[in-house]
Every structure is written in C-alpha cells, then in structure tokens.
C-alpha positions as CSV (number, residue, x, y, z in Angstrom):
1,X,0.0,0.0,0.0
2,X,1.3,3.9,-0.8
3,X,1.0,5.1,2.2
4,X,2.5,8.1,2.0
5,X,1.4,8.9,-1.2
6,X,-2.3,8.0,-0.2
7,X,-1.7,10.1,3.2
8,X,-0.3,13.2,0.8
9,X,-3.8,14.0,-1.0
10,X,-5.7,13.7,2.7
11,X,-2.9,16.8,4.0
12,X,-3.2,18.5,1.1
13,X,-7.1,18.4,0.7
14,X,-7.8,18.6,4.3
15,X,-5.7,21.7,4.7
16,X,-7.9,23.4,2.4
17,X,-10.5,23.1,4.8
18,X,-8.5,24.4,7.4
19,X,-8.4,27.5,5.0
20,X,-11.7,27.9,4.2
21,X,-13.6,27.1,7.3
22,X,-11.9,28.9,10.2
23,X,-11.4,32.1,7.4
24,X,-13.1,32.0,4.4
25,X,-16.0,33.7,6.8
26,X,-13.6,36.3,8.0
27,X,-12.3,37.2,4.5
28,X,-16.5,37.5,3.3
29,X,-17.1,39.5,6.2
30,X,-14.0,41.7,5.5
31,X,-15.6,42.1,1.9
32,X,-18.8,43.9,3.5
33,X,-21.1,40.6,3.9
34,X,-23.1,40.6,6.5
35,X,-24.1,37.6,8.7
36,X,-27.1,36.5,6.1
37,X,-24.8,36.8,3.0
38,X,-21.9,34.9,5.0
39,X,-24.2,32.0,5.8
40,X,-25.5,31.9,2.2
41,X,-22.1,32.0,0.4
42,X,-20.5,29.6,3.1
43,X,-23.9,27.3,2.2
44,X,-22.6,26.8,-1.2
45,X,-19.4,25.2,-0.6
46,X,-21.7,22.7,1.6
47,X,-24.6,22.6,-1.3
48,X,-22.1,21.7,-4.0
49,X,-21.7,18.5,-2.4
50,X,-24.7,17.4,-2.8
51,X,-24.1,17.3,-6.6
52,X,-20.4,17.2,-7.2
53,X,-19.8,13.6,-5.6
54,X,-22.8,11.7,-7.6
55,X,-22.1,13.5,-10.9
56,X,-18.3,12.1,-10.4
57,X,-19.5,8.7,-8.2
58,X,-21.8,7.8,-11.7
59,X,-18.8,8.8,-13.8
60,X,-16.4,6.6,-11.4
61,X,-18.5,3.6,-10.6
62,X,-18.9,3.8,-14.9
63,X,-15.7,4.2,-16.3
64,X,-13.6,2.9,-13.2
65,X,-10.7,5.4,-13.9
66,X,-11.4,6.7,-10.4
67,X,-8.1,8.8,-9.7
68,X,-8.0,10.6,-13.6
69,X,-11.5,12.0,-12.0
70,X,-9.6,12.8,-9.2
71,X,-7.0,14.7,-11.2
72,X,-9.5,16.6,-13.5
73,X,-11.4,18.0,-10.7
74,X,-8.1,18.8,-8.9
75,X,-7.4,20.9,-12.0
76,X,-10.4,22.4,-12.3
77,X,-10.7,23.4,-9.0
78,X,-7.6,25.4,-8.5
79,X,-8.3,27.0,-12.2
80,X,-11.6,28.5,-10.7
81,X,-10.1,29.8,-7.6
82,X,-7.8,32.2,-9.5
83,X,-10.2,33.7,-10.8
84,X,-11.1,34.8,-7.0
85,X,-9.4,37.5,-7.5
86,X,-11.5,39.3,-10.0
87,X,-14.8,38.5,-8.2
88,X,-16.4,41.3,-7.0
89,X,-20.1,41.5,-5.6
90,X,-22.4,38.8,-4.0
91,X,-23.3,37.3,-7.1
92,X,-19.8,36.6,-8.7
93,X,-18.3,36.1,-5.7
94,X,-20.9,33.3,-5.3
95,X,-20.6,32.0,-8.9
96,X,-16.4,31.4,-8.4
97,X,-17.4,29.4,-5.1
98,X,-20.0,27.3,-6.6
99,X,-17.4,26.6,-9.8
100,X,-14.1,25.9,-7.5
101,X,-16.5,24.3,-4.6
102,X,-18.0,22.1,-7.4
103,X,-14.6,20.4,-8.2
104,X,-13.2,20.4,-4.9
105,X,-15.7,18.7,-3.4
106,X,-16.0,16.4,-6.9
107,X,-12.5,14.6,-5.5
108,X,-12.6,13.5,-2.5
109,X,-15.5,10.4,-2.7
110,X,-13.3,8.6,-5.9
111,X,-10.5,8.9,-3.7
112,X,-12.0,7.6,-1.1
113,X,-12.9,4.9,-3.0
114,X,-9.4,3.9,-4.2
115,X,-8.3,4.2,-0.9
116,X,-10.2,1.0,0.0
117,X,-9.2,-0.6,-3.3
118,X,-5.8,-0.5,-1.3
119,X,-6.2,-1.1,1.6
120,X,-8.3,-4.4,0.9
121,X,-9.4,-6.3,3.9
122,X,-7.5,-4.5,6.3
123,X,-10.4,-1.6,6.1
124,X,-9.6,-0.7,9.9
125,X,-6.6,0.7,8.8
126,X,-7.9,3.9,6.8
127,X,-8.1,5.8,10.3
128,X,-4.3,5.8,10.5
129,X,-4.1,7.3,6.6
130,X,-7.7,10.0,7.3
131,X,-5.4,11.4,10.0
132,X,-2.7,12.7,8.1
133,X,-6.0,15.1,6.3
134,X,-6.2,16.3,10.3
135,X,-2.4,16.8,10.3
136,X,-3.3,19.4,7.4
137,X,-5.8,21.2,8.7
138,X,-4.3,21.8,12.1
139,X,-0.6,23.0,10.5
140,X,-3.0,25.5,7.9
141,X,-5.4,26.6,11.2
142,X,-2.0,27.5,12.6
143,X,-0.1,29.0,10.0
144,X,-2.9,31.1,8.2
145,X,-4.1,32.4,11.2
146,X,-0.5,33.8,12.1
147,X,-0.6,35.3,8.7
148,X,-4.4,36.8,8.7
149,X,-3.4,38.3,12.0
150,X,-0.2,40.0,10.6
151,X,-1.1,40.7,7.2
152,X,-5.4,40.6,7.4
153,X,-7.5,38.2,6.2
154,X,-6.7,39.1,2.1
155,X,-4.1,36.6,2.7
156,X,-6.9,34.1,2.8
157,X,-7.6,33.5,-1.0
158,X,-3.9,33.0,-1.6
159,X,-3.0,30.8,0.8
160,X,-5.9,28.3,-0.2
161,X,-4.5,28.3,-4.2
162,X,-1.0,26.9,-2.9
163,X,-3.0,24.3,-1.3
164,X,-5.3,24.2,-4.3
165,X,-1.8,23.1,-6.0
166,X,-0.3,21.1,-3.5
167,X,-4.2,19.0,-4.1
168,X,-3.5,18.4,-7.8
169,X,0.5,17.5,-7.4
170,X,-0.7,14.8,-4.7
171,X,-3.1,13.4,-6.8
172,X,-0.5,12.9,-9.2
173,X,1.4,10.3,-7.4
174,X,-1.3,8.2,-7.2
175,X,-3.0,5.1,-9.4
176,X,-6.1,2.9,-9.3
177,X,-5.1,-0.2,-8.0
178,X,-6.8,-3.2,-9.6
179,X,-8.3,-5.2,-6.3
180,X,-12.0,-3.3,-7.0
181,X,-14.1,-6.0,-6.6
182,X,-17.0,-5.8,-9.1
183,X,-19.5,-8.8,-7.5
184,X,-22.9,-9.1,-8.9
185,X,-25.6,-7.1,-6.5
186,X,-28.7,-5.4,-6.9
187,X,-29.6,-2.0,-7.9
188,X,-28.6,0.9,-5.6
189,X,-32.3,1.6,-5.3
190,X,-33.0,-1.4,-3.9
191,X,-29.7,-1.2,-1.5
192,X,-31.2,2.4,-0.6
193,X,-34.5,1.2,0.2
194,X,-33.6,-0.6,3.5
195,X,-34.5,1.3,6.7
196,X,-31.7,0.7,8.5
197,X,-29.6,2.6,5.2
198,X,-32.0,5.6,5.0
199,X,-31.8,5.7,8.8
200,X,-28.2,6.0,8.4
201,X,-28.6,8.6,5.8
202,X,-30.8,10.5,8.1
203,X,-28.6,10.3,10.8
204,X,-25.3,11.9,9.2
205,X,-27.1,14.7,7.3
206,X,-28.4,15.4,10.7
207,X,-25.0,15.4,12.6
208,X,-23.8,17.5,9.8
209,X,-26.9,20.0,10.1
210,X,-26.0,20.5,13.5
211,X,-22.2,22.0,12.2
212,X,-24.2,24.8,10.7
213,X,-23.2,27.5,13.0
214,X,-20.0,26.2,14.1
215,X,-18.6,26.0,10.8
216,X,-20.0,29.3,9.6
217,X,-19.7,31.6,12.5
218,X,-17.2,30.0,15.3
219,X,-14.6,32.5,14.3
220,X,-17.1,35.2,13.9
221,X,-18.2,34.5,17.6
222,X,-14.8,34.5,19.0
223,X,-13.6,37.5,17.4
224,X,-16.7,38.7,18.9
225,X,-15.6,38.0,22.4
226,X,-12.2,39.5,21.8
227,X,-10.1,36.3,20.9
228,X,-7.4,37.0,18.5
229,X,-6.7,35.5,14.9
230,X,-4.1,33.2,16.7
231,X,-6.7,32.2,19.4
232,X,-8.9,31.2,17.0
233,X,-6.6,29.2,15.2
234,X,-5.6,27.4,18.2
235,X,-9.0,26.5,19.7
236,X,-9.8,25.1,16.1
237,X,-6.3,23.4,16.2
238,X,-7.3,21.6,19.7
239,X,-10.7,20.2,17.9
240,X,-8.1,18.5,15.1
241,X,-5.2,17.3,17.5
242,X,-8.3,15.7,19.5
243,X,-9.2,14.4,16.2
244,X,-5.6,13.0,14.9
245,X,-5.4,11.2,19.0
246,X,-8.6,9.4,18.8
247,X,-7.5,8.3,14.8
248,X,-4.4,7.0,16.1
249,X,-6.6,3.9,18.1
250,X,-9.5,4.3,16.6
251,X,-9.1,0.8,14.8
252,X,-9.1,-0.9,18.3
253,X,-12.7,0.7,18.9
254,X,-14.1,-0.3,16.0
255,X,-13.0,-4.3,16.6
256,X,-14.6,-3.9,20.1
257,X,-17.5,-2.0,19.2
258,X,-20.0,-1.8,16.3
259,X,-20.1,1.5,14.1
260,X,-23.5,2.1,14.6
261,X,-23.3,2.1,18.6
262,X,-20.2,4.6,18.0
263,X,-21.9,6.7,15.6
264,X,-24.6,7.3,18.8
265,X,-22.3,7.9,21.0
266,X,-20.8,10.7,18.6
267,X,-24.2,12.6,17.9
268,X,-24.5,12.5,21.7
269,X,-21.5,14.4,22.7
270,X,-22.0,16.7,19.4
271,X,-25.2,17.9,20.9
272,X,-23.3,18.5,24.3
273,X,-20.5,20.3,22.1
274,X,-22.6,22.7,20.8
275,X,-24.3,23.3,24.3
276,X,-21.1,24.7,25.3
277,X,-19.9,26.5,22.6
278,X,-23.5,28.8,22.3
279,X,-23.9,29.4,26.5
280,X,-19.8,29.9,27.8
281,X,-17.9,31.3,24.6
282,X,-16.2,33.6,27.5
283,X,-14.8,30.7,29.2
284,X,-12.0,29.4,28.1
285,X,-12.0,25.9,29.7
286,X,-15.1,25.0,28.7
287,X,-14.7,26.3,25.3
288,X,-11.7,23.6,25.2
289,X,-13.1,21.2,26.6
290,X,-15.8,21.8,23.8
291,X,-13.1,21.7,21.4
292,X,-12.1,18.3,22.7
293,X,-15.1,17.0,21.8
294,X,-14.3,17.3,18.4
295,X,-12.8,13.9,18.2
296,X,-16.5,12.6,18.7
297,X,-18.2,15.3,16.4
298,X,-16.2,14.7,13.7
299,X,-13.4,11.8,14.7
300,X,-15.6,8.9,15.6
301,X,-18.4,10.3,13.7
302,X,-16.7,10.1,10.2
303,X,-14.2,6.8,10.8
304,X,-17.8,4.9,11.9
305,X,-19.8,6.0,9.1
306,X,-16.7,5.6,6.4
307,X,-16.8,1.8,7.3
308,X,-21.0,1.6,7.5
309,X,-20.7,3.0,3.8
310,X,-17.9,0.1,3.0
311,X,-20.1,-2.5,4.4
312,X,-23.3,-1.1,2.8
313,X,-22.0,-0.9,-0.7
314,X,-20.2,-2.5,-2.5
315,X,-18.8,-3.7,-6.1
316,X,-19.5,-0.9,-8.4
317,X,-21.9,0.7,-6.0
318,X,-18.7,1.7,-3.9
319,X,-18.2,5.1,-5.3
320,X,-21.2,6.0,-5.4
321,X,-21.8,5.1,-1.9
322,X,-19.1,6.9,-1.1
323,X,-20.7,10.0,-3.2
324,X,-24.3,9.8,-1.5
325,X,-22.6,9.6,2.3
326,X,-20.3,13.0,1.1
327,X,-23.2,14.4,-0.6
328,X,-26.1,13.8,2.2
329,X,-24.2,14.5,4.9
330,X,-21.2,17.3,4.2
331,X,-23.2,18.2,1.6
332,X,-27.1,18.8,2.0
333,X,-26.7,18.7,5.8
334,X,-24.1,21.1,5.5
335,X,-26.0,23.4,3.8
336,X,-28.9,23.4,5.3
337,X,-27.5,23.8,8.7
338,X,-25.4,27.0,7.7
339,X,-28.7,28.3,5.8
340,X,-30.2,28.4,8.5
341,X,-28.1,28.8,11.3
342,X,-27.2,32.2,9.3
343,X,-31.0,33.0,9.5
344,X,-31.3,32.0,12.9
345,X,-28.1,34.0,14.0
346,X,-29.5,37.3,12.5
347,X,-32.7,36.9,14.3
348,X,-31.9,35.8,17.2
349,X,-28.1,35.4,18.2
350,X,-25.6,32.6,18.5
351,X,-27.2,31.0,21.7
352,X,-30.2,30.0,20.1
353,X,-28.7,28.9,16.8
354,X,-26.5,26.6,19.3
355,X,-29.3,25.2,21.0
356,X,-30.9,24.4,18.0
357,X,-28.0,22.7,16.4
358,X,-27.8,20.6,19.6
359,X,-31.0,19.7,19.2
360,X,-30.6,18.4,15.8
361,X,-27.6,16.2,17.0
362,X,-30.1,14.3,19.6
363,X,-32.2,13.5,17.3
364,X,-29.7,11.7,14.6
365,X,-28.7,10.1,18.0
366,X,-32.2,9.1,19.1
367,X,-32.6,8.0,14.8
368,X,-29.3,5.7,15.1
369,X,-30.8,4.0,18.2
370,X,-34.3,3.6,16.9
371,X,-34.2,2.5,13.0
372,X,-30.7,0.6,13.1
373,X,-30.1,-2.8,14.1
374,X,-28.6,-3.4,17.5
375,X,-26.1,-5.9,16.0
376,X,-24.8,-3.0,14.0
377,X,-24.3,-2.5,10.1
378,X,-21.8,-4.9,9.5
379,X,-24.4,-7.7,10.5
380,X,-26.9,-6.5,7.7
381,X,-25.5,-8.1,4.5
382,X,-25.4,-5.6,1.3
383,X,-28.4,-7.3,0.0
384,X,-30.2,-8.6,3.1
C-alpha cells in the first residue's frame, strides 16, 4: 500500500478546509457581507456537495478510472479559484465558489474509493491514513491564522490556491489499484431502500446540520468576544489534534464496538459540544473542553460511518456510496444547517442557533438507536 502517497492527498485536501472554514467567513465579512450573505455564500461550498460527488460517483463507478477524476477536478478546481481575485459583488463572488466548490468537493468520494481498493481487507486501517487530512488542517489553522493576524485576512484567497496546487501534485502520485471487486448485486435503489440505510442517511445529514453555526460563524463568535486571529486558530487546532489522538486507536474501537453504537455515542457528545460552545464562549476551559469534543463530532463520527458506507455498498456501487454519504451529509446537511443557522443568528443570536444545532444532534442520535439494528451495520449483509 502507498502510504504516504495516499496520506499526501488527505494533507493537502484537508488543509484546504482548514483555509476555508476557520477564514473564508472572515475574508466574506472583510468584503462587506453581513451575517445573512456569509451564511448563504458559506452554504454553497456545503450545497455543492450534494451534486459534485454523484455527478463524479456515476462517472467513477462507470468508467472505473477513479483517480483521472480525481486529477481533473483537482485541475479544475484550482483553475476557478484564481479567478477569485477578479470576483467582485455577491453574485460573482458566489458563482467562483460554486465553480471551485464544485470540483473540490468532486475529489474526494473517488478517492476515497481507491483508498479502499488499497487497503483491501485491512479496512480498519484507513483511520491511520484519514489522520494525516487532520495533520493538514491543524498546520494550515495555525499558520494562516498567524498570517491573517499579521497581514489581514486578504491573505486568505492565496493561501488556499498553494494548497489548491499542493491538491493536484498529490493526486498525481497516485494510481487505481486493480483489487476493485466488481460482484454481482442489486440495484442501488434497492440497496437504498432498506430502513436501516435511510436511517443512516438521516442520521449523518443530521449530525452535519448541526455544524451549521460552528462552521460558519465559530470564528465570527470569538472574534466577537475579543479572541485573536491566533486564538482562533488554536481552539480550532485543539478540535483536530483531538481528532488525529482518537484516529491513532480508533481501529481498536471499532473491533470492540459496532459502528452504529459509536456513531450514537458521537451525535451524543455533538449535541453536548454545541451546548457549550453557544452558553460559555467567554470561558475558556469549557470552550476547550468543547473543542475536545471534536474527536466525537467529527473523529468517531466520520471513521464509523466511512466503514457503514464500505459495508453497505459494495462492487460498483462503492463510489457512489461513497458519493451519497459526502453528498447527504457534508453536503445537504451542511447546507442546510449554515442556511439556517445564518438566518437563525441574524434573528436571534448565537445561543439560540446553538441550542438548535444541539437539538438536531439528539435527534440523529435518538434515529441511530431507533431505526438501526442493535447488531450494527456490518451484520446486515449488502443485499439482506
């Protein structure tokens, strides 16, 4: 298995989150958005997934030339970014974002994809690869938020097109590899007609509705509250190293517990998380300790449902699997919870929005624990 090569495109692509969600906000709001406009443009990297990953699943699960799809929406992606820089206004400033979004978020299902081409039965593994994407984010959190608080936040845009490039180069050094398994199997329909999958589905987009305000306006809210650009980069930085320490075992876990039980446990603490982060923003342990929950929010959350999507589908339904779990949950969740948690935050302030994004995280809890199996996903066959 490349490891390293396979752990270069998860730094690289991860690290372009850790551009765009702790400052991409900051660099709209520095534009003139207001908190509306910022929730709306921030909504469209999230709505892009709902239709980049199936467009390039079909193609993928179709043509089976997974990582040239990777590299043309690698290309693509860093070609519509440049043209950030010539976007002025709401509406072209949202057209560049839905065109560079688009690809971006295009890549990373395929890859995923040929990641567990490689690694083959030893699936448990991919936690110890996924965390060098954390490694990324945290170093970027870091090192753009020394730079916005030196230089201001127009450093934003080009610090996110060297990582744009470092994106394509990594993709670059890696092939398919030729273990895909292409066993006969029934429709996808008929795969997405079981409860216990469309419970599943419901349950992520929730988890990822509930990130609505945190992703679009935690730096806004500590700025708020006086915390500096470096602050801000740290407290996201604690979430990811929380993050990379629960990756480094989370293959023991999943051999002692099933991924659905885990994936409750994660919505649990999410809806705690946001608790704490909407009532005590002014007090710095708990806001930590809110930051450490991130390794359940996000850690557990995504390595659980990454391996309920492997067992689920399989073959040639793979990348598309992989497509519908980026697009459902990153993606329309995603959107819909920054959507509305703009609207909400207008209205009514950050509390509220909070509250109701905990909210949303019980209820993908109380969905995992009434609609799937006890035994977990991996005891429901494909095509049971």
């Amino acid at each position: 298995m490349p490891y390293w090569r396979l752990s270069a495109f998860y730094f690289f692509y991860f690290a372009a989150l850790g551009t765009l969600m702790p400052y991409w906000g900051l660099y709209l709001q520095s534009l003139g958005f207001d908190a509306f406009a910022i929730g709306s443009l921030m909504a469209i990297i999230m709505a892009t997934k709902v239709i980049a990953p199936n467009v390039w699943g079909w193609l993928g699960d179709h043509l089976g030339q997974r990582m040239l799809l990777v590299r043309l929406a690698s290309l693509l992606a860093l070609a519509f970014l440049l043209l950030m820089a010539g976007a002025h206004g709401f509406v072209q400033v949202a057209l560049v974002m839905a065109c560079y979004s688009f690809f971006w978020n295009a890549s990373l299902p395929q890859f995923e994809a040929v990641v567990f081409n490689h690694l083959g039965n030893d699936a448990e593994r991919y936690s110890r690869l996924r965390l060098w994407g954390s490694v990324g984010f945290i170093l970027t959190v870091v090192m753009v938020g020394w730079l916005v608080d030196r230089r201001g936040t127009e450093v934003v845009p080009p610090a996110l097109v060297v990582v744009f490039g470092g994106i394509l180069l990594s993709s670059l050094l890696v092939t398919d590899d030729g273990r895909e398994i292409h066993e006969t199997q029934s429709s996808i329909l008929a795969v997405l007609k079981k409860p216990h999958i469309l419970a599943f589905f419901v349950a992520v987009f929730l988890m990822q509705m509930s990130h609505g305000p945190y992703y679009a306006f935690f730096s806004i809210y500590l700025q708020d509250y006086a915390y500096s650009k470096s602050d801000i980069g740290l407290l996201w930085s604690i979430g990811v190293i929380a993050e990379v320490l629960l990756f480094l075992f989370m293959h023991r876990l999943l051999q002692r517990w099933r991924s659905a039980a885990i994936l409750r446990v994660s919505l649990t603490l999410a809806a705690l998380r946001w608790l704490l982060i909407g009532w005590f923003p002014d007090q710095l342990p708990l806001l930590v300790m809110a930051q450490l929950l991130h390794a359940a929010s996000f850690g557990s959350f995504h390595a659980s449902a990454i391996h309920m999507v492997h067992d689920y589908f399989r073959g040639r339904h793979q990348g598309r699997g992989q497509a519908l779990y980026a697009s459902l949950s990153f993606g329309a969740g995603g959107a819909v919870g920054t959507f509305v948690s703009g609207m909400i935050w207008e209205q009514w302030g950050a509390p509220l929005a909070y509250t109701m994004a905990s909210a949303t995280a019980l209820l993908g809890a109380w969905v995992v624990w009434r609609y799937i199996p006890a035994a977990g996903a991996e005891a429901a066959p494909p095509d049971s």
